[in-house]
N, C-alpha and C positions, 0 to 999 in steps of 0.2 A: 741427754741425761733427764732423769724426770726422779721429782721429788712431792714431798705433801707440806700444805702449807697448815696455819693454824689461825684463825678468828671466830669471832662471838656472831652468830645467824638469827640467834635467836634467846635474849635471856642473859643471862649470864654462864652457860655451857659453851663450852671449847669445841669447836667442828674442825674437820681437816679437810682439807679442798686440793685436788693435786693439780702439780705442776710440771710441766715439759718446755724443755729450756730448750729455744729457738738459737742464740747466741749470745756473745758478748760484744756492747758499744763500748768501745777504748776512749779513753781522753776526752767525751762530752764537754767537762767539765774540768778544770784545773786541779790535775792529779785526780780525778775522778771518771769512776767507768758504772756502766748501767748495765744486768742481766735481762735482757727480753725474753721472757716469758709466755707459752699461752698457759691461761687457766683455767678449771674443769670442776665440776662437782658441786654438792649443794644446789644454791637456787641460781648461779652463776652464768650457767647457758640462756635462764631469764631474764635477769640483770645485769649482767656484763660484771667489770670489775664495781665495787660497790664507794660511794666515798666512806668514811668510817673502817674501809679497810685499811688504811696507810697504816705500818706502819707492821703486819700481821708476818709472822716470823716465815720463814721457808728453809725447809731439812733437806737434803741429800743425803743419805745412805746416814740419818740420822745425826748429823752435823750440818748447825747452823750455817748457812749460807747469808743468810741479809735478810731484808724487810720488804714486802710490797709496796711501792714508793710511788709509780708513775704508771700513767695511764692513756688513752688516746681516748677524748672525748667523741661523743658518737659512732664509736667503732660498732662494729655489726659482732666482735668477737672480743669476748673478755681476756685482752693481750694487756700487759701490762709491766713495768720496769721496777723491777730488784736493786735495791740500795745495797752494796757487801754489806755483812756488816764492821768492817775493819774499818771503815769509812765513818759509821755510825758510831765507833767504839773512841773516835778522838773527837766527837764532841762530849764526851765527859771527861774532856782534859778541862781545866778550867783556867780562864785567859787572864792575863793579871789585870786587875778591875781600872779602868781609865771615868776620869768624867767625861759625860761625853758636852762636847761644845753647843753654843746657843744656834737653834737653828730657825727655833720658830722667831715669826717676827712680831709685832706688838699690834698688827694691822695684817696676822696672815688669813688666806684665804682657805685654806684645806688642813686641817691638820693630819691625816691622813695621808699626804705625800710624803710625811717624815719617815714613812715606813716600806722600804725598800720593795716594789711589786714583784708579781709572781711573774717569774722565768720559762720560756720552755727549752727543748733540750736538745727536740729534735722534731723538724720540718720535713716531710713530705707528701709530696701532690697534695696539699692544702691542706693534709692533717699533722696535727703539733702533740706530740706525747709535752705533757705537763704533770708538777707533782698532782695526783688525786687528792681534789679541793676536798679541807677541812668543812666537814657540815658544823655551823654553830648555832646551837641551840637559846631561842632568846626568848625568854618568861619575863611576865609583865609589862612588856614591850607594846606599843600602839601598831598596828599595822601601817599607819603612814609613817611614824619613826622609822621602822625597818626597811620602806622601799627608801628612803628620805637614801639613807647611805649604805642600800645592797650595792651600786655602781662601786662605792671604794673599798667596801670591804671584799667586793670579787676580783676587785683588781689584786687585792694582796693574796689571793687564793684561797679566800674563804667564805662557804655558801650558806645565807642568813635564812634559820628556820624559824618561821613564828612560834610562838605556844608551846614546844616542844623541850623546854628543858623543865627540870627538876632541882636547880639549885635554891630554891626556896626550903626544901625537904631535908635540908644536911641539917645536922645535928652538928655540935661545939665538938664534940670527942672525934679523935682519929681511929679509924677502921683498924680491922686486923689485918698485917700486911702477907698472911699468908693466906688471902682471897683473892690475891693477883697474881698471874700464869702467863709465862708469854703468848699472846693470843688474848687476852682480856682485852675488855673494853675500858677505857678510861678517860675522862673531860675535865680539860682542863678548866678552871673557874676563874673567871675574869669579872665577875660580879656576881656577887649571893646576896638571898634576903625578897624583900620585894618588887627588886630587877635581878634578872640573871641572865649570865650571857656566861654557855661553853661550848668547850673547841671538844671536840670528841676523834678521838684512835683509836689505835692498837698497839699495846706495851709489844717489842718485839724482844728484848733479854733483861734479863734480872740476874744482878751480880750481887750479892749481898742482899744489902742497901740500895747499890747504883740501879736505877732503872732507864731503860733507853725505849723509845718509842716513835714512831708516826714515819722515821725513814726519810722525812724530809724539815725544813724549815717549817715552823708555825709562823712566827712573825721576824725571824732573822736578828730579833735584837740584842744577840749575844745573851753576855753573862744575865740573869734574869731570878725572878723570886716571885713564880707563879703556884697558886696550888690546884693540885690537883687532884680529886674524888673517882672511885670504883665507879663504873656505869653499868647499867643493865638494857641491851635492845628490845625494844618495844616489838616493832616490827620492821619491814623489812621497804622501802618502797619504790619498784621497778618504774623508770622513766627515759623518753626517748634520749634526754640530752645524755644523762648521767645519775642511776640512780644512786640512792643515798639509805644509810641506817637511819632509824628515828629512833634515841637513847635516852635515858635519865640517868643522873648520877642516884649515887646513891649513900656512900658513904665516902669521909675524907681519910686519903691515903698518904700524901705526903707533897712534898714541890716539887716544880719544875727548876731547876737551876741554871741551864744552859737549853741557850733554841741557836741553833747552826743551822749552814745551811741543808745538811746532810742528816740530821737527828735533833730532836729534841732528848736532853738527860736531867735526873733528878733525882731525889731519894726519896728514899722512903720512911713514913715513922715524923719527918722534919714539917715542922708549922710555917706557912710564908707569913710575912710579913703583912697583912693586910690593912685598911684601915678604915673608920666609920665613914659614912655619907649620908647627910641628910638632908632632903630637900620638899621645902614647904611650899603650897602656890595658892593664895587667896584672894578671892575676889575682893576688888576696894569699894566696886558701886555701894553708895548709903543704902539702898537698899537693901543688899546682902551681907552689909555688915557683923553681923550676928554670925555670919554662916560659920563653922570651924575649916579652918585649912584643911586641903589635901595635902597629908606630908607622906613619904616616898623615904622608909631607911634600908640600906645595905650597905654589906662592904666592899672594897674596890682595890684592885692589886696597886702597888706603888709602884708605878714604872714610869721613869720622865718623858716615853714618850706615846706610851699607854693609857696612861692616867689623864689626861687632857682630854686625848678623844673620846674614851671612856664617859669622863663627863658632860662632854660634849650630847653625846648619845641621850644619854640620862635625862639632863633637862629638857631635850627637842619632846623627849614622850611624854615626861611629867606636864610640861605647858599642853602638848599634844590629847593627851587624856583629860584633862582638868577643866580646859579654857578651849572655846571657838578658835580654829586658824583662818579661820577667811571673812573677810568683811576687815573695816580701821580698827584699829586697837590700840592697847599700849603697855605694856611690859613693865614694872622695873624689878631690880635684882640687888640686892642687899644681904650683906653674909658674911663670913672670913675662910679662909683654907690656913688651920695649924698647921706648923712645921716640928717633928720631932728634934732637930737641932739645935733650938735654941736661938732660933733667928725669930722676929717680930712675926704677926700671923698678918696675912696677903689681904687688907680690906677690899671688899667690892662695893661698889656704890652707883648703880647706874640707870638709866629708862630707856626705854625702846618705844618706837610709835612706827608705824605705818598701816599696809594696806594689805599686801598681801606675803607671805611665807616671812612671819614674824620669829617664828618658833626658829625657826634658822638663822636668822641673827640674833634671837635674844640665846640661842645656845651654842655658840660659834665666839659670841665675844664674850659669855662672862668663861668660857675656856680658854681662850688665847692667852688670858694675860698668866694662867696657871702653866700653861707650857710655855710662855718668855722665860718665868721663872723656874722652873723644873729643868728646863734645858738649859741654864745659865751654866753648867759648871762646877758650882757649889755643891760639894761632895753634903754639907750638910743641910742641905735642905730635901730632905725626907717625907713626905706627909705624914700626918699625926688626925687629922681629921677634916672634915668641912662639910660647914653648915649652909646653907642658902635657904634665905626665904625670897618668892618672886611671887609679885603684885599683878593683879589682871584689873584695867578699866577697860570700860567697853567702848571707847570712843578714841582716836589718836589725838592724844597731849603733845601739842608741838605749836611753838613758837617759832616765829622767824627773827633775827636782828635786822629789822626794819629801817630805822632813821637812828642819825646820831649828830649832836651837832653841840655846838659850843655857846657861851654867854659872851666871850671874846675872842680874837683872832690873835691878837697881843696882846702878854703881858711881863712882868718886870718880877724878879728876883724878890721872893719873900709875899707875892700877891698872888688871890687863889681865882680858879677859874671855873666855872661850870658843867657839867656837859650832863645834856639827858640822854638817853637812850630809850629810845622805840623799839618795843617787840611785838610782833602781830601775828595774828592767829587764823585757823579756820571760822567762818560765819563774824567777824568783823571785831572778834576778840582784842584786844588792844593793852598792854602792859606799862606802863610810864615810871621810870626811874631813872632819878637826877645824882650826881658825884660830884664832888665837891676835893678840886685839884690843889694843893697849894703848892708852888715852885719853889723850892728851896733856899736859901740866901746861897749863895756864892754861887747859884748855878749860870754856870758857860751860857752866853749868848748863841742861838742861832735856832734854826726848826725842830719842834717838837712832837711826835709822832701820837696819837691818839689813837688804839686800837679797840674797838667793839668786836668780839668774838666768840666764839661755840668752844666746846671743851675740847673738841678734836684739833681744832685751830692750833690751840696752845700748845696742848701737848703734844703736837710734834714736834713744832718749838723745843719742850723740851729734851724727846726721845733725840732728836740728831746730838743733843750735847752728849746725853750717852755714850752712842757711841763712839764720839769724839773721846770721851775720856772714861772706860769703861769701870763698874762697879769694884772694888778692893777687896770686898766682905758680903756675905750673903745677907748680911743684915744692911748696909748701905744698897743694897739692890731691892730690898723687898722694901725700905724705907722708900725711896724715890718713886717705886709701883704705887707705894701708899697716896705718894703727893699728888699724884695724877688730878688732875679736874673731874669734877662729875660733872655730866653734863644736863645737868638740872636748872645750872645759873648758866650765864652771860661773866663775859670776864673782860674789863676795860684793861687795859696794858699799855702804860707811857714806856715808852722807849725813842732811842735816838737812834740816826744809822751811822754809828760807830763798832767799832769791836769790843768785847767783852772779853773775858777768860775764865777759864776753869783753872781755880787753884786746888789741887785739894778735896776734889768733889765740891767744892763750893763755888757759885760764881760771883765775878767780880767784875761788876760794869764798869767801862769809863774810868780807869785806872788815870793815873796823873799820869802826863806824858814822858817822864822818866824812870815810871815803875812797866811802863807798856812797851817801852824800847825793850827793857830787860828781859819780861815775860814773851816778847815777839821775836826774841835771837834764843829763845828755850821751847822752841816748838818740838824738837825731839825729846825733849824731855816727860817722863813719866808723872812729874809732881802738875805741870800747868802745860795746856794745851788751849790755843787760841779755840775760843766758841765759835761764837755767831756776829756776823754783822752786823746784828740789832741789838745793841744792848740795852737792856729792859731796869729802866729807874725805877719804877713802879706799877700795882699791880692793886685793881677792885673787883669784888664780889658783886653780881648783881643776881638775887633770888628771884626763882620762877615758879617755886613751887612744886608740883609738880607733872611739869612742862617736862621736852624736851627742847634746849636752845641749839639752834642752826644758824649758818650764816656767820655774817663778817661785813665792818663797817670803818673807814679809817681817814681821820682827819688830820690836819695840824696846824700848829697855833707857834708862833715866832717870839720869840723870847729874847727881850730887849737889854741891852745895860741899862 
């Protein structure tokens, strides 16, 4: 059989390009089959199947058959796999909306494995048909930002173009949605403004309103509130691996609603949800005091598991563009992320110091803790905004917990005890700060533990209580993110090695020995659940300024009748 297909070559004109249907692959895919295809016409026998073509409808005897979907990278011939499109047409079923569970963790390392990678479909003699990777076009972007994370972002099936978008150039109004034809070019918009990052296709049917497009998954994250803009091809750019369109949007058309694995669906005419982003980076040296920040505004889809790396992205290029990435330095990051919900807004508070690939920890971790909470569950925690301003000194601020030691070994109930604490620095820097202990009247005879520590120390301290006894409320989860340590200071910590408990989201140390029998036979219970081994009497601040404090120092001193 042979048919004509429909995509955009050049511009924003509809070309037809035919098709000769080789056969059909049955069952690939769970209830899903692939049409094999060769392709023909246009600049096609130059380029092979093109990326930006996903998505571009296919007629037989003037009835829709499906979408151009898959491709074999390096082929010598533009052969390529047809999505039905009855296949395409039930991902505009829409799923009943679930939260989804917490997955990132407080301490992850990628946030980009949260999102399911790209599949192939079919193996042979060492070539793999896969979906035809999404070209995403990234403006305002550093070129070392973009290689920093082309590795994850190819893994999920999509290929990072520098310089090549246009979402800076959208305007606030939505387009007329009778400028889109199945066959148009369309990108989606993951960031506008003075960064922008889009995914660019081809609309394959237009039912109404519904519009279906691309014939494969974009980022698989189900039900979704992406928008989407008309685009126009630049040009065209033939290459050995795979070539690719180069496009601009141009005007906003409507969202994305649903991304499967088989379609991305949406309407038309409908505004996504988006929300502001602001991020400032200014030098602290005294000399350039005076200087005005570099701040960086756009807006950012709200997706819990989008939105993280998204910003992740964002800050690597802003410090990337602003400030030196090689040689010591030091970071810190100060800001809040609103929540449309009505839950407290997520404080940041932290410094960074080292040597070399700063800009990847200092935009890794003030991310993490926005995807702990995004991905908590909490149907009402929504973003609503976020601000960040981040600090550049040109020399690494870092202290170490050096010495720590006491004014007595023993003391008695109601008598207070000493302890200084030593922090030490590069070139013979030196910090000295004394606490001053007083032991309680009635307290229990025996060893008493004296902890010098970094803020990471602590709080994982506290993160295991977590999830020993998880948050109840979105506003109990984004309180606790709040309590978190900065780790600016040093933090002394008396505790004993006894058990504590969580009542209540509260803890409670060193319970009387016959409230701790009771709370210790209620370990299945929801209201208290045994902590930690250590339970913590008390708890000092020690200012560094700003330092970064490391390290860990721990004594103890015997407590007499």
């Amino acid at each position: 059989m042979k048919g004509i297909g429909k995509t955009v070559f050049s511009g924003d004109r509809i070309e037809e390009f035919q098709v000769e249907i080789l056969g059909v692959l049955d069952n690939i895919g769970p209830k899903q089959s692939l049409i094999l295809a060769r392709l023909s016409g246009g600049p096609l026998a130059k380029t092979g199947v093109l990326q930006g073509m996903s998505g571009s409808p296919v007629y037989i005897e003037g009835r829709l058959v499906g979408a151009l979907a898959m491709a074999f990278p390096f082929s010598t011939e533009p052969i390529g796999g047809i999505r039905p499109i009855e296949e395409m047409l039930r991902a505009g079923e829409p799923a009943a909306p679930s939260p989804r569970p917490t997955h990132a963790a407080l301490w992850d390392g990628q946030l980009a494995s949260l999102v399911p990678p790209q599949q192939d479909v079919l193996a042979a003699g060492g070539a793999k048909m896969v979906d035809i990777a999404t070209p995403v076009s990234f403006g305002g972007f550093t070129r070392n930002a973009i290689e920093h994370f082309a590795p994850q972002l190819r893994s999920l099936g999509l290929e990072p173009c520098q310089g090549m978008g246009g979402g800076s150039r959208l305007g606030p109004e939505l387009g007329n949605p009778s400028a889109l034809q199945p066959g148009s070019m369309i990108s989606v918009q993951l960031l506008s403004g003075d960064m922008s990052i889009g995914a660019d296709g081809t609309i394959t049917s237009i039912d109404g309103r519904q519009v279906y497009a691309f014939g494969h998954r974009f980022l698989a994250t189900g039900s979704t509130d992406l928008p989407f803009a008309r685009a126009e091809v630049l040009t065209l750019l033939p290459n050995l691996s795979t070539s690719f369109k180069i496009s601009a949007a141009r005007e906003w058309m409507g969202t994305i609603t649903e991304d499967r694995n088989t379609a991305i669906a949406g309407q038309l005419g409908r505004r996504a949800a988006t929300m502001p982003v602001e991020i400032s980076v200014r030098r602290r040296a005294p000399a350039s005091a005076s200087e005005a920040p570099a701040t960086y505004r756009f807006r950012m889809v709200n997706d819990t598991i989008l939105s993280p790396f998204l910003l992740q992205m964002a800050v690597f290029s802003a410090i990337d563009a602003t400030e030196r990435t090689v040689g010591d330095a030091s970071f810190s990051v100060t800001g809040e992320v609103e929540f449309a919900g009505g839950a407290p807004p997520l404080k940041l508070n932290n410094m960074y110091a080292g040597d070399l690939n700063l800009a990847a920890m200092v935009s890794l971790s003030t991310a993490v803790p926005l995807a702990y909470v995004m991905q908590s569950g909490f149907e009402t925690l929504k973003l609503k905004r976020v601000a960040l301003e981040i600090g550049s000194f040109p020399r690494k601020r870092q202290l170490q917990i050096d010495q720590l030691w006491s004014s007595r070994r023993e003391v008695r109930p109601g008598e207070s005890v000493d302890f200084t604490v030593v922090l030490a620095g590069d070139n013979g820097a030196e910090l000295t700060s004394k606490v001053t202990y007083r032991v309680p009247i009635g307290a229990l005879p025996g060893p008493l533990q004296f902890t010098a520590a970094d803020a990471m120390t602590i709080n994982l301290t506290e993160y295991r209580q977590l999830i020993s006894t998880p948050p109840k409320s979105a506003a109990q989860l984004v309180s606790f993110m709040n309590a978190l340590r900065t780790n600016t200071k040093a933090y002394l910590r008396v505790w004993r090695a006894e058990p504590s408990y969580e009542v209540q989201g509260e803890n409670l140390p060193g319970p009387p020995p016959s409230l701790g029998m009771i709370l210790a036979r209620s370990q299945a219970s929801l209201t208290s659940l045994p902590a930690l081994a250590n339970s913590k009497v008390a708890e000092f601040e020690i200012g560094a300024g700003d330092m970064v404090v490391s390290g860990s120092k721990t004594i103890q001193v015997e407590v007499k009748e």
